[in-house]
VOGUVEX-12199 format. One record per residue (C-alpha): y, z, x; residue in three letters. Coordinates in steps of 0.5 Angstrom, whole numbers. Each point is the difference from the previous one (the first is absolute). Layout:
<rs>
@c2=Y; c3=Z; c1=X; resn=ala
...
</rs>
This chain:
<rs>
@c2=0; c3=0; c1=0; resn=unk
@c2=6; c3=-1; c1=3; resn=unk
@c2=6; c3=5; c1=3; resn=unk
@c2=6; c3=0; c1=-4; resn=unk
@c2=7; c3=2; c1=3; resn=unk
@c2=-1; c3=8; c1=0; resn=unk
@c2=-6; c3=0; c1=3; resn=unk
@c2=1; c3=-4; c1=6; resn=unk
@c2=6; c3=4; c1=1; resn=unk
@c2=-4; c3=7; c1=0; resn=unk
@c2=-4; c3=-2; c1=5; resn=unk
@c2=6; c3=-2; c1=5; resn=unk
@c2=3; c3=5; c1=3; resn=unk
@c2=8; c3=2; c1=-2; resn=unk
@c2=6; c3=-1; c1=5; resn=unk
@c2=6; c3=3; c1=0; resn=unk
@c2=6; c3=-2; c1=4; resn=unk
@c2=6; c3=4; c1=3; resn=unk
@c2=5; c3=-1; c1=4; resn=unk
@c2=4; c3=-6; c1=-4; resn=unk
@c2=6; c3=0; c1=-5; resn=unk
@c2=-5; c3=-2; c1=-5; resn=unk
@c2=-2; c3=-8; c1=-3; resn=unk
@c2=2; c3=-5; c1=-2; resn=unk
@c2=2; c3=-1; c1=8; resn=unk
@c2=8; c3=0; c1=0; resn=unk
@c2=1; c3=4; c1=7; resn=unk
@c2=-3; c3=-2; c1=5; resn=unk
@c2=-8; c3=-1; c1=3; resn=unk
@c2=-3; c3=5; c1=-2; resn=unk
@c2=2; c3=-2; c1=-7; resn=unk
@c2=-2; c3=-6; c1=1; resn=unk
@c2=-8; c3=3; c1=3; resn=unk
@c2=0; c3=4; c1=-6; resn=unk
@c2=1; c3=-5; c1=-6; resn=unk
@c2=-4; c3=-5; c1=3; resn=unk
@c2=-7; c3=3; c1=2; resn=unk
@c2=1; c3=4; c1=-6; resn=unk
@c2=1; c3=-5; c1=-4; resn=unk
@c2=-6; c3=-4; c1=3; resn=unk
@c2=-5; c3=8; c1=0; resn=unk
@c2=2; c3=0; c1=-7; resn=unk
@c2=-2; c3=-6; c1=-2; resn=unk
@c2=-7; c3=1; c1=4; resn=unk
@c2=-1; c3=6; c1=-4; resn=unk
@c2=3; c3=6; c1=4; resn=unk
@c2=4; c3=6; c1=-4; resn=unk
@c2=6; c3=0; c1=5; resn=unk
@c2=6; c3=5; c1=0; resn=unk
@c2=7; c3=-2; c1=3; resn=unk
@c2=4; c3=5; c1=1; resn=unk
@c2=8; c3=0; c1=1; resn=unk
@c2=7; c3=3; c1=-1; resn=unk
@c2=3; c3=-6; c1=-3; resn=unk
@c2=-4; c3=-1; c1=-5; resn=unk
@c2=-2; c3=2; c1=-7; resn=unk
@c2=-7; c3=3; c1=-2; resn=unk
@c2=-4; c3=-5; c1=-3; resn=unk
@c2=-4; c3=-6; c1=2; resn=unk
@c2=2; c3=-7; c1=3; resn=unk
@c2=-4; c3=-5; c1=-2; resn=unk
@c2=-6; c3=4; c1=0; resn=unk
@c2=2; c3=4; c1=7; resn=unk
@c2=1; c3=8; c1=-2; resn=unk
@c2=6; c3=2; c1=3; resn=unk
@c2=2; c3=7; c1=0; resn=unk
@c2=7; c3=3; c1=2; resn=unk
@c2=2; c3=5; c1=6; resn=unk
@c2=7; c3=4; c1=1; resn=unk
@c2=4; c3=-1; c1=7; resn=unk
@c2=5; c3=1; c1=2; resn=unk
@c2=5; c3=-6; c1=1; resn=unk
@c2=2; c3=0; c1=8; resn=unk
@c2=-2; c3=-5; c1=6; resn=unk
@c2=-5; c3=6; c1=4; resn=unk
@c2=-3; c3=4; c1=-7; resn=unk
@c2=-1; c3=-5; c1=-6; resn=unk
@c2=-7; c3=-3; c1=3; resn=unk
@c2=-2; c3=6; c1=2; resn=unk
@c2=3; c3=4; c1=-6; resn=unk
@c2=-4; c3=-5; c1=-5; resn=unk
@c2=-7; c3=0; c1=5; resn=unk
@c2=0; c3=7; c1=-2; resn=unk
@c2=1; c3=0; c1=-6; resn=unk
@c2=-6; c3=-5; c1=-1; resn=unk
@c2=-5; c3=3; c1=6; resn=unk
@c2=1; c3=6; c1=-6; resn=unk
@c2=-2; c3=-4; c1=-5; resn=unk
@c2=-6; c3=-4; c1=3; resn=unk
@c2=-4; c3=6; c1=3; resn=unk
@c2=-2; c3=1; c1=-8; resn=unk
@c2=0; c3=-7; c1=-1; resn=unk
@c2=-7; c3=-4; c1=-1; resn=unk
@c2=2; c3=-5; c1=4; resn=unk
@c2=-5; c3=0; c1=6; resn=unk
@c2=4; c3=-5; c1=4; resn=unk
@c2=8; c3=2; c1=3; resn=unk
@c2=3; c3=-6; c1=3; resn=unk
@c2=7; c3=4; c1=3; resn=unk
@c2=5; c3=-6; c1=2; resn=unk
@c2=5; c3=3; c1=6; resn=unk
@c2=-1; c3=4; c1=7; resn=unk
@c2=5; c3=5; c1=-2; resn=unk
@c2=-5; c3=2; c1=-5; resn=unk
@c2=-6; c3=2; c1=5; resn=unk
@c2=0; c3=8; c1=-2; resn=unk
@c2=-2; c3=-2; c1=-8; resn=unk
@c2=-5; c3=-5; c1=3; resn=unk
@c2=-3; c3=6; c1=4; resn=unk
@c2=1; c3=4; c1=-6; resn=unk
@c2=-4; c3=-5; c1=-4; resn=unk
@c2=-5; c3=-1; c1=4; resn=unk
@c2=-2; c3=8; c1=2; resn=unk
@c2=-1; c3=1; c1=-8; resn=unk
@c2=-5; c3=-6; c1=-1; resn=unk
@c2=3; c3=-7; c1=-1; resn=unk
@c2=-1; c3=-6; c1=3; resn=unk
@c2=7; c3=-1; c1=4; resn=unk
@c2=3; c3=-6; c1=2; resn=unk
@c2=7; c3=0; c1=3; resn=unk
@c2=4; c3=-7; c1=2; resn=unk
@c2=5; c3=3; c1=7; resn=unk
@c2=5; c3=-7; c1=-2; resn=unk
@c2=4; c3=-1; c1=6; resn=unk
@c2=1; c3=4; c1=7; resn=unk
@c2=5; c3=4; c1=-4; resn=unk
@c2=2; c3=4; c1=5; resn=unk
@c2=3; c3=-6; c1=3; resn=unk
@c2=5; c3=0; c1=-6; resn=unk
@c2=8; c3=0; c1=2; resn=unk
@c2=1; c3=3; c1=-7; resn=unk
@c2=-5; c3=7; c1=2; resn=unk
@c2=4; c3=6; c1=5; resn=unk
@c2=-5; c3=3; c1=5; resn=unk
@c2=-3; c3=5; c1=-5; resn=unk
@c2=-2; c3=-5; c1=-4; resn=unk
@c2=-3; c3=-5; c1=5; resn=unk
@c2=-3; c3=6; c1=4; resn=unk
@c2=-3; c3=2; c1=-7; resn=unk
@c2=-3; c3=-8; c1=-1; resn=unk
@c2=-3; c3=0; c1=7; resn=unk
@c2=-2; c3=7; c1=-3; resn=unk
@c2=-3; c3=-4; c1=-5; resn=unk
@c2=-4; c3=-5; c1=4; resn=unk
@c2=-4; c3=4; c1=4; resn=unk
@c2=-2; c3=4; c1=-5; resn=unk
@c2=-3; c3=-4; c1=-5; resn=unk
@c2=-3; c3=-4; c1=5; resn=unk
@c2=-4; c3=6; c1=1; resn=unk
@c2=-3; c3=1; c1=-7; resn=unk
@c2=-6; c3=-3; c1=-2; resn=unk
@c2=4; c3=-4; c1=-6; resn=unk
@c2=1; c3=-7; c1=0; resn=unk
@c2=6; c3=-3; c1=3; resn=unk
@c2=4; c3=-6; c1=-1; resn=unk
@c2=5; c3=-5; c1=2; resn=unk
@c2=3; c3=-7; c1=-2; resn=unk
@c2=1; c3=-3; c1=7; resn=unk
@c2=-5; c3=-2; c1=5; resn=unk
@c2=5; c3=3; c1=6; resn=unk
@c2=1; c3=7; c1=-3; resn=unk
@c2=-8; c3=0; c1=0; resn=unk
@c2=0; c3=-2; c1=7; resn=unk
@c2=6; c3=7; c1=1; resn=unk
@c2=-4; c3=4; c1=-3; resn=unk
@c2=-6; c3=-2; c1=4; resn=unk
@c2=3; c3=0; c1=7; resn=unk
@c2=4; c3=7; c1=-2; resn=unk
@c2=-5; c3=4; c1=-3; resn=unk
@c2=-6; c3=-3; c1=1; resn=unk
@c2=-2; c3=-1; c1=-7; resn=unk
@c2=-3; c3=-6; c1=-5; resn=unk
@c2=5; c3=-1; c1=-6; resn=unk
@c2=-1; c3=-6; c1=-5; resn=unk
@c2=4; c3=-5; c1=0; resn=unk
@c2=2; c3=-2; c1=-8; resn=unk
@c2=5; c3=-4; c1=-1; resn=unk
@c2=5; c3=-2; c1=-6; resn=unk
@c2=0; c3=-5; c1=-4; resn=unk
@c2=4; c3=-6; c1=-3; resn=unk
@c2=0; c3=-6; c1=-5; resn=unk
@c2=2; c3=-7; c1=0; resn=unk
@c2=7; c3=0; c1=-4; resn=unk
@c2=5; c3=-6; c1=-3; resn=unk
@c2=6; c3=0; c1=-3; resn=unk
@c2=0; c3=-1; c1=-7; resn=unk
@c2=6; c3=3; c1=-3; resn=unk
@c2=6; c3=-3; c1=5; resn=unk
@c2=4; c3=3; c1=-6; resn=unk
@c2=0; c3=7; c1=3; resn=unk
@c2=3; c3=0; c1=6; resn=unk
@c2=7; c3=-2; c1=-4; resn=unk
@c2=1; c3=7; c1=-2; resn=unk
@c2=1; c3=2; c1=8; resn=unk
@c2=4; c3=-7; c1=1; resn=unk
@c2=-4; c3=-4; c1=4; resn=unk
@c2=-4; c3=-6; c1=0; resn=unk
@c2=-6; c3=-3; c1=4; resn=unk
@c2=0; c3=-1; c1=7; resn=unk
@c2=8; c3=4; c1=0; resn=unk
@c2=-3; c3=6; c1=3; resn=unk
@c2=-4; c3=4; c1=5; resn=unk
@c2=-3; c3=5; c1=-1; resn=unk
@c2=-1; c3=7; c1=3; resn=unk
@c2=-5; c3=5; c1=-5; resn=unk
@c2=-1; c3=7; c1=3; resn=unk
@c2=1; c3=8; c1=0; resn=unk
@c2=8; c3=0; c1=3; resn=unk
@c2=-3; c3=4; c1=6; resn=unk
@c2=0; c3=-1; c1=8; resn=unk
@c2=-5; c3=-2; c1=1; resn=unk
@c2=-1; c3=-6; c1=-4; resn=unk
@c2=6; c3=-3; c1=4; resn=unk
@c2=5; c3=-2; c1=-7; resn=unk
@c2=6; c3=1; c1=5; resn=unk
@c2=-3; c3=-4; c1=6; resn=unk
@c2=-1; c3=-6; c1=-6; resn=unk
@c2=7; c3=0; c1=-3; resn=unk
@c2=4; c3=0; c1=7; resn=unk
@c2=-5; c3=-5; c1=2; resn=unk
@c2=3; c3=-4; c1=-7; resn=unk
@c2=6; c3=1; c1=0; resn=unk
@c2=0; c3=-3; c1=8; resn=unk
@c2=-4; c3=-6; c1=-3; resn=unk
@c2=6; c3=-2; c1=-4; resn=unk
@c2=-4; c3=-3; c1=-5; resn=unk
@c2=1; c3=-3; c1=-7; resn=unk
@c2=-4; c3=5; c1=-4; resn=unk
@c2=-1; c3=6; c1=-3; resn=unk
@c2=-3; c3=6; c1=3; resn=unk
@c2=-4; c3=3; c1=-6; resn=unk
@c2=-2; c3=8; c1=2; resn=unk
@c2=-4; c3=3; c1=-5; resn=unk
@c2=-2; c3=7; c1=1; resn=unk
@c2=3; c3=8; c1=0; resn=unk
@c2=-3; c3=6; c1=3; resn=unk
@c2=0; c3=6; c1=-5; resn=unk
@c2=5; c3=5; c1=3; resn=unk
@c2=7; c3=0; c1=3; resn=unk
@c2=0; c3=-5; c1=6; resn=unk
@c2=6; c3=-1; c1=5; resn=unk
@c2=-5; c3=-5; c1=4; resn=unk
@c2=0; c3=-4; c1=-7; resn=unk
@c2=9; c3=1; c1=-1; resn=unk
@c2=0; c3=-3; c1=6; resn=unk
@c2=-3; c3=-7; c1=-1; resn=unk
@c2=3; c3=-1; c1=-6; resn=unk
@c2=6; c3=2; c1=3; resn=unk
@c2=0; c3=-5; c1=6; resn=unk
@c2=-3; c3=-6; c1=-5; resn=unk
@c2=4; c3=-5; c1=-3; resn=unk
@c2=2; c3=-4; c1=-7; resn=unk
@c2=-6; c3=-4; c1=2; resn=unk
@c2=-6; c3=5; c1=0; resn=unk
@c2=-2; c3=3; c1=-6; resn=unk
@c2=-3; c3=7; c1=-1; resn=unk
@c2=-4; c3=0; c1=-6; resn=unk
@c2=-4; c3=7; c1=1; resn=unk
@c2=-7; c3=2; c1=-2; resn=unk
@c2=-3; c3=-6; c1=-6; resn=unk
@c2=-6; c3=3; c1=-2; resn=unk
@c2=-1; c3=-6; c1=-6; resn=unk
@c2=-5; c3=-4; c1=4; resn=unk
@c2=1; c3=-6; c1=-4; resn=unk
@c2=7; c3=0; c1=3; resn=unk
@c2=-1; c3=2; c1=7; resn=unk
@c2=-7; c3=-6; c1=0; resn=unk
@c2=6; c3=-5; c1=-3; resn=unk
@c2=5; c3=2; c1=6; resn=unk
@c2=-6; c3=1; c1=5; resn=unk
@c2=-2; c3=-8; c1=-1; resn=unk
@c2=7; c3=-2; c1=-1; resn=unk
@c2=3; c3=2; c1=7; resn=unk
@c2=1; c3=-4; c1=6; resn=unk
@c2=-3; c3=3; c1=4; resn=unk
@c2=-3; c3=7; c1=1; resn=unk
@c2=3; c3=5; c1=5; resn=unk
@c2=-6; c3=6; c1=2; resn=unk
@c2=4; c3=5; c1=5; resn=unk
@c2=-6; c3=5; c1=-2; resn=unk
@c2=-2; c3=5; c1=8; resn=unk
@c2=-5; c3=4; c1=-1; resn=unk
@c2=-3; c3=1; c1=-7; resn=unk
@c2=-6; c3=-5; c1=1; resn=unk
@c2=-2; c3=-5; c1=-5; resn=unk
@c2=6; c3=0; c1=-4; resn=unk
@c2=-1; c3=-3; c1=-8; resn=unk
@c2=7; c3=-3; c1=0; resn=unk
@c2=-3; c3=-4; c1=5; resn=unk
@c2=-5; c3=-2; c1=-3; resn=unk
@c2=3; c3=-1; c1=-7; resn=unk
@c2=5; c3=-5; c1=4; resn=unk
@c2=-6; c3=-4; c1=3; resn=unk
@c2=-4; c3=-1; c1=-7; resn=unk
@c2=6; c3=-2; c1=-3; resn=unk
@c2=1; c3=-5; c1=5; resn=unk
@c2=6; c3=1; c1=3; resn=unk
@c2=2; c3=-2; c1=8; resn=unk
@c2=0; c3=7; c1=4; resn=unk
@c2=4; c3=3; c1=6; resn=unk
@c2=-3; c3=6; c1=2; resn=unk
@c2=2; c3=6; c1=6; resn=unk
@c2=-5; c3=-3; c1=5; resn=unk
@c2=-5; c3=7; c1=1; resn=unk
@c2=-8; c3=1; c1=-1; resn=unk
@c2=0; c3=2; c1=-8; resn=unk
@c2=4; c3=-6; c1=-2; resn=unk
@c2=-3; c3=-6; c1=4; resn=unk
@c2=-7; c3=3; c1=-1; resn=unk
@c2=1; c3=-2; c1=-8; resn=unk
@c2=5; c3=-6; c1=1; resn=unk
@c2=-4; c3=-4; c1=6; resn=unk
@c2=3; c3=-6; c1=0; resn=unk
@c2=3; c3=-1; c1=-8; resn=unk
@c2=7; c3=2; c1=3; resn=unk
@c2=6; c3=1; c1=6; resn=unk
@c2=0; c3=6; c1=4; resn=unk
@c2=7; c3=3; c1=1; resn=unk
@c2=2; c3=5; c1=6; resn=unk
@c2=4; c3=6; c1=1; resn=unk
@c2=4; c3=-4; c1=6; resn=unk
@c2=7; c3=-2; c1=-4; resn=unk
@c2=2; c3=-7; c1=-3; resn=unk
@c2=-8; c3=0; c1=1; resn=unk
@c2=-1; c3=-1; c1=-8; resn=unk
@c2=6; c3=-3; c1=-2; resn=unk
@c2=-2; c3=-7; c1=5; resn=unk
@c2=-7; c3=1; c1=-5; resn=unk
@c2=5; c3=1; c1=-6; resn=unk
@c2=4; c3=-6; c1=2; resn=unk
@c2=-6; c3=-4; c1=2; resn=unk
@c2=-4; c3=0; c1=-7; resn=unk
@c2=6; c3=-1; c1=-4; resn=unk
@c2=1; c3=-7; c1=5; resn=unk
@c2=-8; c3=-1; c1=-1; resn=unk
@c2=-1; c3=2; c1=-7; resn=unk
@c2=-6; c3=-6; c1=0; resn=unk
@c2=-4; c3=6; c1=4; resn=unk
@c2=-1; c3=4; c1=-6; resn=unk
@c2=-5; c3=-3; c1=-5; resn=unk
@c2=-5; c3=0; c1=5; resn=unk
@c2=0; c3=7; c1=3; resn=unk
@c2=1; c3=3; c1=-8; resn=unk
@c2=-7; c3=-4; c1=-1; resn=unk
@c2=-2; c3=3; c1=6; resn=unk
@c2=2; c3=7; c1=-1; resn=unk
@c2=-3; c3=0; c1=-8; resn=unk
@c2=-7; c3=-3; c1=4; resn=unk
@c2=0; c3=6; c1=3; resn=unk
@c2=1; c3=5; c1=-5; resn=unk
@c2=-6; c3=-3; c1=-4; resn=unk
@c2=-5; c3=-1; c1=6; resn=unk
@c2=3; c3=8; c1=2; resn=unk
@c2=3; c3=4; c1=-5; resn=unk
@c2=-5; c3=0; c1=-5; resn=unk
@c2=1; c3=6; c1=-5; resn=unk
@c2=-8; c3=-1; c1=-3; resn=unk
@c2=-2; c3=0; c1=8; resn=unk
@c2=4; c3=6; c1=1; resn=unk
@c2=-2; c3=3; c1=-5; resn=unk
@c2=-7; c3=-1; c1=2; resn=unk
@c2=1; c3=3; c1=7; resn=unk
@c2=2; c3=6; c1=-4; resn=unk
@c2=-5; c3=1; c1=-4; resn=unk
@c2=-5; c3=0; c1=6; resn=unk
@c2=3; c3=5; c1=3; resn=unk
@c2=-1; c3=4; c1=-7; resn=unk
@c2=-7; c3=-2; c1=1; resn=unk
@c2=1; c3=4; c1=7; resn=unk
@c2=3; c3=6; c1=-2; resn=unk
@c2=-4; c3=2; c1=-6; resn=unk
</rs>
């Protein structure tokens, strides 16, 4: 006779996932992971649990989501919200804890030491974060040396961070990535309400932190001279003077749009750019980059190892030295002919790569693993 839904669900394990704002995805990677794979488990049969400070107790699309308090500040709201849903976890059936985010490494400990089945993903070397004093880079190194001690299964989405942490301390990790989608423009009407049009604009998608370099991009635009617009989409939640500064050293040519969390929107200004500007340091495989290659879009990115390790050739390579990207800025806009084929490139990639359902199955091995 066969299964219906309920039984081949009672007969997976639950997951319940801490760390995140909450889904659907509109603040950052973790997000993104969250919806994704939750998504996907779900539709495989699993219960799973979403917790989050920014969302409404209830369900999306099938994923239970669960709110937490935090306290709103740049250094407590993680670890304020991850307290609050480790609390909450210790009684709850899922057996299977996936804990997005280094700084969270004491409530994977505490998770594990009760009975679950603890996954963590470190993200990026945090610790290497410009925005982060000495207490609280010490307190990530803190973090890693840790949990690389714990018998709990640890994850990244950069080859080379995996290859760090190897060399550092001498232990294996996982390396999954994030995922994208192949994405196109269908609704150009959109971009009238920011005053743009297609191929009028570059585009820079990102936290307005130091370490993704925004500053850098916009002296190097303003230097270029060029005829089109600078399109700065982002924010950061707390009162930043790194931020007043560059809206205060832009001019009438670059528009500071803030955060876009309507995802149809920002696919429609994504695909419609000119060309892509990806400053991002230190935070290894980032989802905007991603997000640009599968829409197709023609990519300068900083020239480090977490960047080139996902772009390959589907893109130019920029340099901190000056007017370094300004001559590329230039040169794309001399060459626009270039861009189709690199686009094509890009999307290839994400489609051979950057599979959600390929990654969701790495994920479900390592559930197979840790039960």
């Amino acid at each position: 006779m066969p299964q219906g839904p309920k039984q081949i669900r009672d007969r997976r394990p639950g997951v319940s996932i801490i760390g995140t704002r909450g889904v659907p995805a509109e603040y950052g990677g973790f997000e993104s992971v969250a919806e994704e794979i939750g998504l996907i488990l779900v539709a495989r049969g699993y219960d799973v649990l979403v917790y989050g400070n920014r969302v409404k107790s209830g369900q999306y699309q099938g994923i239970r989501l669960k709110r937490v308090n935090a306290i709103r500040s740049k250094s407590l709201e993680t670890l304020t919200a991850s307290f609050f849903a480790s609390i909450h976890a210790i009684f709850h059936r899922s057996k299977i804890i996936m804990v997005m985010n280094l700084a969270n490494m004491p409530f994977a400990a505490l998770l594990w030491l009760v009975g679950k089945k603890v996954l963590i993903n470190v993200d990026g070397l945090e610790w290497e974060r410009k925005k982060w004093g000495r207490l609280a880079k010490f307190y990530f190194k803190l973090c890693a040396a840790t949990i690389t001690k714990l018998p709990v299964t640890i994850i990244t989405d950069s080859k080379a961070i995996r290859d760090i942490y190897k060399m550092r301390y001498n232990r294996r990790i996982n390396y999954l990535t994030y995922g994208a989608r192949i994405e196109q423009t269908s609704k150009i009407d959109f971009l009238a309400s920011l005053g743009l049009q297609p191929m009028s604009y570059f585009l820079v998608a990102c936290r307005l932190e130091p370490e993704n370099n925004t500053d850098l991009i916009l002296r190097e635009y303003l230097k270029s001279g060029s005829a089109k617009k600078l399109l700065i989409l982002g924010d950061v939640h707390y009162t930043s003077q790194y931020v007043e500064n560059l809206k205060s050293n832009a001019s009438n040519q670059v528009i500071f749009a803030g955060a876009i969390y309507d995802q149809e929107l920002f696919t429609e200004i994504v695909c419609n750019c000119f060309g892509y500007l990806h400053g991002h340091e230190v935070g290894g495989t980032n989802p905007s980059l991603l997000k640009a290659m599968g829409c197709g879009c023609s990519i300068m990115a900083l020239d480090v190892q977490f960047n080139k390790e996902v772009l390959n050739d589907c893109g130019w390579y920029f340099s901190k030295e000056e007017s370094n990207l300004a001559k590329k800025i230039n040169h794309l806009e001399k060459n626009p002919g270039v861009r189709p084929g690199l686009g094509k490139k890009a999307q290839a990639r994400i489609a051979e790569h950057y599979n959600w359902q390929i990654i969701c199955d790495q994920y479900e091995d390592l559930f197979n693993e840790a039960v």
